[in-house]
C-alpha positions as a Markdown table, in Angstrom:
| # | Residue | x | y | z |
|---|---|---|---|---|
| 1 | Unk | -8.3 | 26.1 | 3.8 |
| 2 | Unk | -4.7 | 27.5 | 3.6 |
| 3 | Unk | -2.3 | 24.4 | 3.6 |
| 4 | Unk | 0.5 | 26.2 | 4.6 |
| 5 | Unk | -0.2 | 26.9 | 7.8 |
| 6 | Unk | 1.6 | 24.4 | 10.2 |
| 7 | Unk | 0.1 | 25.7 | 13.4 |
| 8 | Unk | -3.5 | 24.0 | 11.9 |
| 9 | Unk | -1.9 | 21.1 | 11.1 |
| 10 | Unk | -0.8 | 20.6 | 14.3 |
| 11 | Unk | -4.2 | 21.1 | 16.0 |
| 12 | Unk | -5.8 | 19.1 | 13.5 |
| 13 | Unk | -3.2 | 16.4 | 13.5 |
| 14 | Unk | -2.4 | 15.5 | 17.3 |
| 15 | Unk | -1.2 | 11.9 | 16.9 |
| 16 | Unk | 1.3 | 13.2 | 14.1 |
| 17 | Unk | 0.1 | 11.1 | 11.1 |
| 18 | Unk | 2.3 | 13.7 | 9.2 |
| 19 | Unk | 5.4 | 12.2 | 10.9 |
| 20 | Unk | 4.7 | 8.9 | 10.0 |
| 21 | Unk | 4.2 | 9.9 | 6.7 |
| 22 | Unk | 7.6 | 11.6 | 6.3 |
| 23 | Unk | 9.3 | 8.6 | 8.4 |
| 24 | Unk | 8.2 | 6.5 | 4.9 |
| 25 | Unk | 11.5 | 6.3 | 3.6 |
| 26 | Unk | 13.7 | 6.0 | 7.4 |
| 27 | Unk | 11.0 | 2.9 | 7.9 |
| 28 | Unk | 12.2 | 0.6 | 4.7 |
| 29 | Unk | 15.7 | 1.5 | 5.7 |
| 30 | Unk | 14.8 | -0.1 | 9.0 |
| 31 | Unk | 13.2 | -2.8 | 7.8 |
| 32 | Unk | 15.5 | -4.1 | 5.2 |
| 33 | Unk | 18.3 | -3.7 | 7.9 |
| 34 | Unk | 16.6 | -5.9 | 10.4 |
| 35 | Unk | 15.3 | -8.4 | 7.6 |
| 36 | Unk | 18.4 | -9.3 | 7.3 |
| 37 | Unk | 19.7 | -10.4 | 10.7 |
| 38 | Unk | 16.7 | -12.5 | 11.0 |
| 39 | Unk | 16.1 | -16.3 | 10.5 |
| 40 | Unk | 14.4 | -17.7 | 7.0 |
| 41 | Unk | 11.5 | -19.6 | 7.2 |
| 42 | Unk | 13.1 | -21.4 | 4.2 |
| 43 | Unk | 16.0 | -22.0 | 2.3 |
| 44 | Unk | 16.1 | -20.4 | -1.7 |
| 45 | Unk | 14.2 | -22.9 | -3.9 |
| 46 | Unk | 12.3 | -24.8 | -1.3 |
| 47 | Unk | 9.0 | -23.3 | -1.8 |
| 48 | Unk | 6.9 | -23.2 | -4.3 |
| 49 | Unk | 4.3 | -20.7 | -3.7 |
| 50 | Unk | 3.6 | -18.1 | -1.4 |
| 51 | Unk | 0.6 | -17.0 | 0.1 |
| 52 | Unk | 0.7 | -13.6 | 2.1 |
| 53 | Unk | -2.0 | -13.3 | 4.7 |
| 54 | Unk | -3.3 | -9.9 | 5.8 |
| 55 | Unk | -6.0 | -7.3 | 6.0 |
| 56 | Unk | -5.5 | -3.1 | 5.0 |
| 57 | Unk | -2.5 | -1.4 | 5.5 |
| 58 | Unk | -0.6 | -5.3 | 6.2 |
| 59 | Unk | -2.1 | -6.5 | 3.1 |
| 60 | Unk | -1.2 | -4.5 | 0.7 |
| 61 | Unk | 2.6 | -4.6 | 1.2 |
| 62 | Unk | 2.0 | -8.7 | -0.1 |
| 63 | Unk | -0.1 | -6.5 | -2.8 |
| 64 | Unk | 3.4 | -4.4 | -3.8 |
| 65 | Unk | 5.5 | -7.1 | -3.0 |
| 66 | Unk | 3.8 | -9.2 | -6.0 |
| 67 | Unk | 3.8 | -6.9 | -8.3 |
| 68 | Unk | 7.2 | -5.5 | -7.5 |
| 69 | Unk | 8.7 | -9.0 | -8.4 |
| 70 | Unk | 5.9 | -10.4 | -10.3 |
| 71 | Unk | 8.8 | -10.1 | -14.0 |
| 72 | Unk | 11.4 | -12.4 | -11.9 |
| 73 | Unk | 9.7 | -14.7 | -8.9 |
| 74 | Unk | 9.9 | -18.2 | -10.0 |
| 75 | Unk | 7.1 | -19.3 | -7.5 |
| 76 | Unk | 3.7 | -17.5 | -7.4 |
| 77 | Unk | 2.6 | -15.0 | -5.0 |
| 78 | Unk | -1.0 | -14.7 | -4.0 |
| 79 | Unk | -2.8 | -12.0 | -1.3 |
| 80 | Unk | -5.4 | -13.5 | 1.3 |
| 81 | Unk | -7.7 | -11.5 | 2.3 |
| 82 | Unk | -10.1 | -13.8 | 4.1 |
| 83 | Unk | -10.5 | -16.0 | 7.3 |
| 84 | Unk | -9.7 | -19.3 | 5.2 |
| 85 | Unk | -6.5 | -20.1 | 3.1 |
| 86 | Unk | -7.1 | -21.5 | -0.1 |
| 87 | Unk | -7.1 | -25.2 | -0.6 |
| 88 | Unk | -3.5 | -25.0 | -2.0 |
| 89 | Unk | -2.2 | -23.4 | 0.6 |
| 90 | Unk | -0.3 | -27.1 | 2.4 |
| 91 | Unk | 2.6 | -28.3 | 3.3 |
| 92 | Unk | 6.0 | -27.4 | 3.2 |
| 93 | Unk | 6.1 | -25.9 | 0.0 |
| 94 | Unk | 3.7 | -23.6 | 0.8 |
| 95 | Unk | 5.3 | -20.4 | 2.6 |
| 96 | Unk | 2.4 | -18.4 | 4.3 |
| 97 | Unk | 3.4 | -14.9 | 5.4 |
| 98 | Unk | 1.2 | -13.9 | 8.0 |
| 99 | Unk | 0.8 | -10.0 | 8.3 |
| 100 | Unk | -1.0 | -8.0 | 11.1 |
| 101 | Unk | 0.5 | -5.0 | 12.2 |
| 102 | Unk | -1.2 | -5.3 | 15.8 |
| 103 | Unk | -0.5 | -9.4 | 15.9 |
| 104 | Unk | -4.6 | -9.3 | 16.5 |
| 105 | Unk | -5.6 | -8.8 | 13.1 |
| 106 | Unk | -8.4 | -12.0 | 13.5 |
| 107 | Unk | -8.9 | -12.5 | 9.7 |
| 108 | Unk | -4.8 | -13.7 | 9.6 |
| 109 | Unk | -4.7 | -15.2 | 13.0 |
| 110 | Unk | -7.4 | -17.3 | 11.3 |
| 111 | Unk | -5.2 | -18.3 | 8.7 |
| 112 | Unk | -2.0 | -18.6 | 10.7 |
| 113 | Unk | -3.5 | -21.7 | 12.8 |
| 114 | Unk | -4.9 | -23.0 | 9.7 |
| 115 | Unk | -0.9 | -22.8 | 7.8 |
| 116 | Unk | 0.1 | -24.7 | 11.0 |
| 117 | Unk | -2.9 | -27.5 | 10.8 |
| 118 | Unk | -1.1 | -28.2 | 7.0 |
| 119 | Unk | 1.9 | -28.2 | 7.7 |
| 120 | Unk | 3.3 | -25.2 | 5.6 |
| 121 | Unk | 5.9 | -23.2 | 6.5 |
| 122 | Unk | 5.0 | -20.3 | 8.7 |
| 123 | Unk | 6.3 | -16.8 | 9.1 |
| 124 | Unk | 4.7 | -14.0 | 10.7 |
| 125 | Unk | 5.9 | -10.1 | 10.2 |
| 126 | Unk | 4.1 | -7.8 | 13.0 |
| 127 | Unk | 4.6 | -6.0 | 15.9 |
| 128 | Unk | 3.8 | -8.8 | 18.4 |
| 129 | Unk | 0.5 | -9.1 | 19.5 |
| 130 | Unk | -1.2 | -12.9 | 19.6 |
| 131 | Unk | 0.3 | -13.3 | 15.9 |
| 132 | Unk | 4.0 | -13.6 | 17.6 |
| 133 | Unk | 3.0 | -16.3 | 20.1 |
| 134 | Unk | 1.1 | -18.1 | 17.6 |
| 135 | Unk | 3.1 | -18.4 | 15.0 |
| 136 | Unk | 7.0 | -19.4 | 17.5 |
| 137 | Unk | 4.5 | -21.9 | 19.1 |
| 138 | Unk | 3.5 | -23.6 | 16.2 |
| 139 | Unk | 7.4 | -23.5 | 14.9 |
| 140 | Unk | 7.0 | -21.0 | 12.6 |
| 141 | Unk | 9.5 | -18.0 | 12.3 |
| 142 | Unk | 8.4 | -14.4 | 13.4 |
| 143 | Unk | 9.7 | -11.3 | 12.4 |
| 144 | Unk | 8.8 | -8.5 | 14.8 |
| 145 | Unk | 9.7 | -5.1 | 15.1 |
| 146 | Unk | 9.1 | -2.0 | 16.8 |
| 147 | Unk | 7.3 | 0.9 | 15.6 |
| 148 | Unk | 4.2 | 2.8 | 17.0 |
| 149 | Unk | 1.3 | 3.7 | 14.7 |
| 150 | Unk | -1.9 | 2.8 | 12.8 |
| 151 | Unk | -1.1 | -0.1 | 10.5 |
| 152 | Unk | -1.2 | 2.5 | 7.4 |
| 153 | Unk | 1.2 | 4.8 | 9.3 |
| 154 | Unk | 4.0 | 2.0 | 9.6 |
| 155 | Unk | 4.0 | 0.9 | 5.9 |
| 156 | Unk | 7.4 | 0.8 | 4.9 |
| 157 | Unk | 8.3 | -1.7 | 8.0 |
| 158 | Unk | 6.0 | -4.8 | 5.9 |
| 159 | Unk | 7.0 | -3.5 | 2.6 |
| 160 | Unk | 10.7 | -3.4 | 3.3 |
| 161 | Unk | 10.5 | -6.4 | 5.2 |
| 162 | Unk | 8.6 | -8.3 | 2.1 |
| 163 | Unk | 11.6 | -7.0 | -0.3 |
| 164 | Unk | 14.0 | -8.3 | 2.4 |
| 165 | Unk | 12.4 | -11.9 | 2.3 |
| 166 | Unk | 11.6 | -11.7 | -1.3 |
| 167 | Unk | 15.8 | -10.9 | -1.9 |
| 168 | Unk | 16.7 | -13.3 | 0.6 |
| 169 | Unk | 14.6 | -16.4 | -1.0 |
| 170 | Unk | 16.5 | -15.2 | -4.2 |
| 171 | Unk | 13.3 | -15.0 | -5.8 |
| 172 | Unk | 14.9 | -11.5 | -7.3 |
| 173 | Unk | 18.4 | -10.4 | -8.3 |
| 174 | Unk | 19.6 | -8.5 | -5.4 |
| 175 | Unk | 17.5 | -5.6 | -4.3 |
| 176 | Unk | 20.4 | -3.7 | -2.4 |
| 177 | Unk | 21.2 | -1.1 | -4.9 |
| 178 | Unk | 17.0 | -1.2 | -5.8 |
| 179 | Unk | 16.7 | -0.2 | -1.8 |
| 180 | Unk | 19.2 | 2.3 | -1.5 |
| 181 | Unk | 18.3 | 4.7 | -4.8 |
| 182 | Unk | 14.3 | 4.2 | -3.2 |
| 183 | Unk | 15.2 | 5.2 | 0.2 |
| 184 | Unk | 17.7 | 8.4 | -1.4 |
| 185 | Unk | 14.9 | 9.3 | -4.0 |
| 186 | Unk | 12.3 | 9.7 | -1.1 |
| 187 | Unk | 14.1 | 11.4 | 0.9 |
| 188 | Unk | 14.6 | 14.0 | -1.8 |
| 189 | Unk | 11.3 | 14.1 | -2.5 |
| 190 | Unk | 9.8 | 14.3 | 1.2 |
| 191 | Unk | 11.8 | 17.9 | 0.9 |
| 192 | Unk | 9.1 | 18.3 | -2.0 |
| 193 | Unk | 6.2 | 17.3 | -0.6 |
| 194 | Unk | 6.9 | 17.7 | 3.3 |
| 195 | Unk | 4.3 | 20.6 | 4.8 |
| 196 | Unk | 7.5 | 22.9 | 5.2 |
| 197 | Unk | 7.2 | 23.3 | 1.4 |
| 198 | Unk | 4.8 | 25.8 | 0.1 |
| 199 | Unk | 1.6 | 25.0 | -1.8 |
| 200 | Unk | 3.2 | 26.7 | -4.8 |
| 201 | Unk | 5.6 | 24.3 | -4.7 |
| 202 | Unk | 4.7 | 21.5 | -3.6 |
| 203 | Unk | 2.1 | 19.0 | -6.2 |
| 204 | Unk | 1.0 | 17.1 | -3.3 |
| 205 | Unk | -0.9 | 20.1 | -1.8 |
| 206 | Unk | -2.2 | 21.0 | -4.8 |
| 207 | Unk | -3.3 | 17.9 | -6.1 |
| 208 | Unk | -5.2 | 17.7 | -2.8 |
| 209 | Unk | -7.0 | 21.1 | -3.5 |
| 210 | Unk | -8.3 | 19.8 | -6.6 |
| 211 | Unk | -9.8 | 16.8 | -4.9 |
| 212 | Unk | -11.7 | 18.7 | -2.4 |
| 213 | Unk | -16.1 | 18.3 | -3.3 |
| 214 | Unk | -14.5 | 15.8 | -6.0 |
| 215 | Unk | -15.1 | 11.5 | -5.4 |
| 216 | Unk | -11.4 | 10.4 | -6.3 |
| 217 | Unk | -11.0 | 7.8 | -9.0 |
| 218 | Unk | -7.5 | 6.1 | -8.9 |
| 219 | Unk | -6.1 | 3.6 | -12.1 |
| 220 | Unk | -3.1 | 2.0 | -12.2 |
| 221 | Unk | -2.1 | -0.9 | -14.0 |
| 222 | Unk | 0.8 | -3.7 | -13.5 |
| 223 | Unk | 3.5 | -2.3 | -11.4 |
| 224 | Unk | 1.1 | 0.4 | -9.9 |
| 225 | Unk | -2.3 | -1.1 | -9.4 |
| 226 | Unk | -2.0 | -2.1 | -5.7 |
| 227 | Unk | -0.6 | 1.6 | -5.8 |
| 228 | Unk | -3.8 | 2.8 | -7.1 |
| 229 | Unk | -5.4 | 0.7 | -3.7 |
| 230 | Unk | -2.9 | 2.5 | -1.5 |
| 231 | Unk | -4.0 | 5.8 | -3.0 |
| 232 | Unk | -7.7 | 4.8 | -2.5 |
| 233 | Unk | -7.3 | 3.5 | 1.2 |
| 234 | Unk | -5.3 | 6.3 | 2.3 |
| 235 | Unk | -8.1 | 8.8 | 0.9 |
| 236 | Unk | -10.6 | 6.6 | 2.7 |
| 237 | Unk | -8.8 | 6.3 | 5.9 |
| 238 | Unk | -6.9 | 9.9 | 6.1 |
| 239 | Unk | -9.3 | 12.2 | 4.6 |
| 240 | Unk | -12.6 | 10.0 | 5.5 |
| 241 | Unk | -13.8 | 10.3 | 1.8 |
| 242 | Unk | -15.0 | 8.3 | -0.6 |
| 243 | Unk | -12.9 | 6.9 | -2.9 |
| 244 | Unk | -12.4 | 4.0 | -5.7 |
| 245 | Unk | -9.6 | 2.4 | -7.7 |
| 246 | Unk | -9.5 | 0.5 | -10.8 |
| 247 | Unk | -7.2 | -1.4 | -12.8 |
| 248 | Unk | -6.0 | -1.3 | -16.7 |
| 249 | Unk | -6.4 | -2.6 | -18.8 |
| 250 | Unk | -9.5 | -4.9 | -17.7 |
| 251 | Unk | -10.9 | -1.2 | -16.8 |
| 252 | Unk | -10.8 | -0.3 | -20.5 |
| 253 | Unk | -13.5 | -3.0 | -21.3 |
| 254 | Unk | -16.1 | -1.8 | -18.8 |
| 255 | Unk | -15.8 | 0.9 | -16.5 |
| 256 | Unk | -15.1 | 3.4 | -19.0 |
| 257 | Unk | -18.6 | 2.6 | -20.6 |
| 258 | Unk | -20.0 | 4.3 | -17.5 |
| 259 | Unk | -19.2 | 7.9 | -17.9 |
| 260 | Unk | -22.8 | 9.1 | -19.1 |
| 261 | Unk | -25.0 | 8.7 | -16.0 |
| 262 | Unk | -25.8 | 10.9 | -13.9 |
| 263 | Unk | -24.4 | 13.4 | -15.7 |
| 264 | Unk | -24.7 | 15.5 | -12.7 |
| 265 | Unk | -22.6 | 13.2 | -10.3 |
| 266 | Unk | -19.8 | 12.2 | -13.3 |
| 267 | Unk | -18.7 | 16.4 | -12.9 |
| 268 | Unk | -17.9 | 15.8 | -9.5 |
| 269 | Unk | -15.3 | 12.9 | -10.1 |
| 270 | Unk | -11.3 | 13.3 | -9.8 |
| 271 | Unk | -9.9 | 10.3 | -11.5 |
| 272 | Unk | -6.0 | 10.3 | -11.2 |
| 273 | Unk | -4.3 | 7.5 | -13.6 |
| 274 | Unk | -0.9 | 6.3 | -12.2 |
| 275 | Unk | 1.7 | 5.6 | -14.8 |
| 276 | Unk | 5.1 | 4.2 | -15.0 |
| 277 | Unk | 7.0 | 6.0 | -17.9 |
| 278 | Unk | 9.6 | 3.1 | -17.5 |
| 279 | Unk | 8.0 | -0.6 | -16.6 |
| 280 | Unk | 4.5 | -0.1 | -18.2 |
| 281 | Unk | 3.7 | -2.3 | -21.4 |
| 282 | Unk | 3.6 | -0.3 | -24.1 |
| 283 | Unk | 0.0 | -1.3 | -24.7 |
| 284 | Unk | -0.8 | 0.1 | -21.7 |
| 285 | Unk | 0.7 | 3.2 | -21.9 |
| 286 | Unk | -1.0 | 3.8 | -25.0 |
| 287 | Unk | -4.3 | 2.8 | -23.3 |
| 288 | Unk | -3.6 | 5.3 | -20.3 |
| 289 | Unk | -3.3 | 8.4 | -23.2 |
| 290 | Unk | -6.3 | 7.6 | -25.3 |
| 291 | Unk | -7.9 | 6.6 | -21.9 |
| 292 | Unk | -7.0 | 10.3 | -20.8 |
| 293 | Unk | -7.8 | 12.0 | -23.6 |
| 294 | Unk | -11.8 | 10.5 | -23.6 |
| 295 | Unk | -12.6 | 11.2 | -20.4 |
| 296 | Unk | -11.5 | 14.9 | -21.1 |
| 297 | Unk | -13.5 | 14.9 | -24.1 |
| 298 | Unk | -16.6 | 13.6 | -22.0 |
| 299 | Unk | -15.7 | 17.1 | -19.9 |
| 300 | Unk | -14.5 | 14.4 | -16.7 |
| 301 | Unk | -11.7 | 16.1 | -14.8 |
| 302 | Unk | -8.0 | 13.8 | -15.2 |
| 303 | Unk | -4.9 | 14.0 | -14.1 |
| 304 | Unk | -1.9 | 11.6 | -15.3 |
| 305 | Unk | 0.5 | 11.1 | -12.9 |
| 306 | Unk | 4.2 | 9.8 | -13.4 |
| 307 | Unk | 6.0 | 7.9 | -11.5 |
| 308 | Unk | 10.1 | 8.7 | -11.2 |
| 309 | Unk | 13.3 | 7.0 | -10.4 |
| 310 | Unk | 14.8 | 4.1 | -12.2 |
| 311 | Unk | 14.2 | 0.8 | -10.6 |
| 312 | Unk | 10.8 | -1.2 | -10.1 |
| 313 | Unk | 10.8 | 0.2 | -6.4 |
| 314 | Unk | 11.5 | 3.4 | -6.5 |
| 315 | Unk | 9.1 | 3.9 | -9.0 |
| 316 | Unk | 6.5 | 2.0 | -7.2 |
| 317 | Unk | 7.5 | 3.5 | -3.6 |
| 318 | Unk | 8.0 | 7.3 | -5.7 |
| 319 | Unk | 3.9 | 6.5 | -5.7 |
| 320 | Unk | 3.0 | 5.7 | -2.8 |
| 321 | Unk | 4.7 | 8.6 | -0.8 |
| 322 | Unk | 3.0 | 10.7 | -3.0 |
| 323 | Unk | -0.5 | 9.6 | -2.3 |
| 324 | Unk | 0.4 | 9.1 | 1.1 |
| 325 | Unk | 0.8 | 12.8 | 1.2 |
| 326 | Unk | -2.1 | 14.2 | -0.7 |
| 327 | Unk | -4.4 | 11.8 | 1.1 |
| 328 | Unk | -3.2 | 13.8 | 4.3 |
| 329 | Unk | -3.5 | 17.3 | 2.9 |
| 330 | Unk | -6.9 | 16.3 | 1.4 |
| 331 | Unk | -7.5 | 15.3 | 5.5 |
| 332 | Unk | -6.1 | 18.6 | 6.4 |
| 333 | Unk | -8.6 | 20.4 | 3.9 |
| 334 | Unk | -11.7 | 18.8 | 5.0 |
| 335 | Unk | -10.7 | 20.0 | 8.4 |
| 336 | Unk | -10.7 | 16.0 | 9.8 |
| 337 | Unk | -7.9 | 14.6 | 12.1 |
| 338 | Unk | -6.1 | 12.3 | 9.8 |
| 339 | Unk | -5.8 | 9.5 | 12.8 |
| 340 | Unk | -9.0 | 8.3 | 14.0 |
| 341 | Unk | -11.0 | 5.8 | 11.8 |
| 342 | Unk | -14.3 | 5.4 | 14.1 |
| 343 | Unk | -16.5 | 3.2 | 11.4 |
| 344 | Unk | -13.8 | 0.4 | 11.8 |
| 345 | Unk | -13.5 | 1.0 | 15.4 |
| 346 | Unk | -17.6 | 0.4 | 15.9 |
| 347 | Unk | -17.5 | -2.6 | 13.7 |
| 348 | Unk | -14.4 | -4.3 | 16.1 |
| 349 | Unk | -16.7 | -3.7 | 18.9 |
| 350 | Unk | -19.7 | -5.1 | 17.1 |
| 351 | Unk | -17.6 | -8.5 | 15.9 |
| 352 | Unk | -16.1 | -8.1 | 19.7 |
| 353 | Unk | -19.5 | -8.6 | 21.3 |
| 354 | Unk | -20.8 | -11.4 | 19.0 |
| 355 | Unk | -17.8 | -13.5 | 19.7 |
């Protein structure tokens, strides 16, 4: 499969998932531009947790979001994936942040009437959808914007918004100059990794040739793990392969055990450890070597790979656009259109008829 050639990716890609891709870094500058000519659903200091509602490509910016701030937030951030807030989840020190791309998501329109029936503070980031209406009815705060796409496509608008809110609340120093080296970096690197650039020279095609017949394995730790479920979604939902991550260091007293059987299978794996050269704990890094260096032993194919830039986000986001782009070329390879993701659309229509 020659991934050089735009005319195939244009054929193969007609709802432009590439363009999407590239518009990761023009999204958070968006985002963080319209966060901030919106209303608060609180003042600084009046909450004292958060819980951040959402499903796929809307949860995981609460994912990034957590562990972006997670050496500075005062109040706890938690990720709900399910059709129930936990118990804690009350009143008005409670901020729920209700994500759904669509506004339909069900899952987080589940939990937004239940944030209301407890009296916590509300705020809703999506599109529009029934999640807009819900959430302004029940005096909540919604924060919609513009922007066509599958959920995974639209990423940066949650994830700048989150670091908007999260800046705002003051639960961070300013993020300003954080925002402005991420957007500058990725837009220096989309030149790198953009299809105009040449397999030759461009990692993200190559790291997706070296996936191809291979299950990907992705490990990250701290900063990077819910980059490591970014990587793994996007391989799932892109390229329509199976794929896994894992955390460190928990990963370092189990799953590494399992590299014996079947010795047949464990040739065809691609694991791809994450690191942060400048946030990791030192422990960790040293883990992610020796790590490394005994799955090559055990003859298992790995590949460490650094992220760049010099704040939390940019490394974090420096990760994400990179994944984002081998899980398309990795699409591209298997000859699939990026786009469509029919297993989720027959299960919506399965739940749709049952209720």
């Amino acid at each position: 499969m020659d991934l050089d050639d735009l005319d195939l990716f244009r054929r193969l890609d007609p709802d432009n998932m590439l363009g999407h891709i590239d518009a990761f870094p023009d999204q958070i500058a968006a985002a963080w531009e319209l966060a901030h000519t919106l209303d608060l659903p609180a003042r600084p200091g009046e909450v004292e947790r958060i819980v951040i509602c959402g499903l796929g490509g809307s949860a995981i910016s609460g994912d990034l979001l957590a562990a972006l701030i997670g050496d500075t937030s005062p109040v706890p951030i938690t990720v709900n994936r399910e059709y129930d807030l936990p118990p804690y989840a009350a009143g008005p020190q409670t901020l729920v942040v209700a994500m759904s791309h669509s506004g339909t998501t069900e899952e987080t329109l589940s939990c937004a009437r239940q944030a209301a029936e407890r009296g916590a503070r509300l705020l809703a980031v999506t599109t529009g959808g029934q999640l807009d209406g819900l959430v302004r009815q029940a005096g909540g705060v919604s924060w919609t914007y513009t922007y066509h796409s599958q959920p995974r496509g639209a990423l940066g608008w949650p994830y700048g918004m989150a670091a908007a809110l999260a800046s705002r609340l003051e639960l961070v120093p300013d993020l300003s100059a954080d925002v402005k080296e991420t957007i500058d970096l990725l837009r220096q690197d989309r030149a790198v990794l953009g299809a105009q650039n040449p397999s030759a020279q461009n990692p993200a095609k190559r790291m997706a040739g070296q996936l191809i017949g291979r299950i990907p394995f992705i490990w990250g730790a701290g900063l990077l793990a819910p980059v490591a479920r970014r990587w793994k979604t996007q391989l799932n939902e892109n390229a329509k392969t199976c794929a896994f991550f894992d955390v460190l260091p928990e990963l370092n007293h189990n799953t590494v055990v399992g590299i014996e059987f079947p010795p047949e299978l464990l040739r065809r794996l691609a694991l791809i450890q994450l690191i942060s050269p400048r946030y990791e704990h030192p422990r960790v890094a040293l883990r992610h070597q020796a790590t490394h260096d005994l799955l090559l032993g055990e003859g298992i194919a790995s590949d460490l790979i650094r992220a760049h830039g010099e704040s939390r986000m940019a490394q974090q986001a420096s990760l994400i656009q990179f994944g984002d782009y081998v899980s398309y070329y990795t699409a591209i390879a298997y000859s699939t259109d990026p786009t469509p993701i029919r297993p989720i659309d027959i299960l919506k229509r399965r739940l749709a008829e049952v209720s």
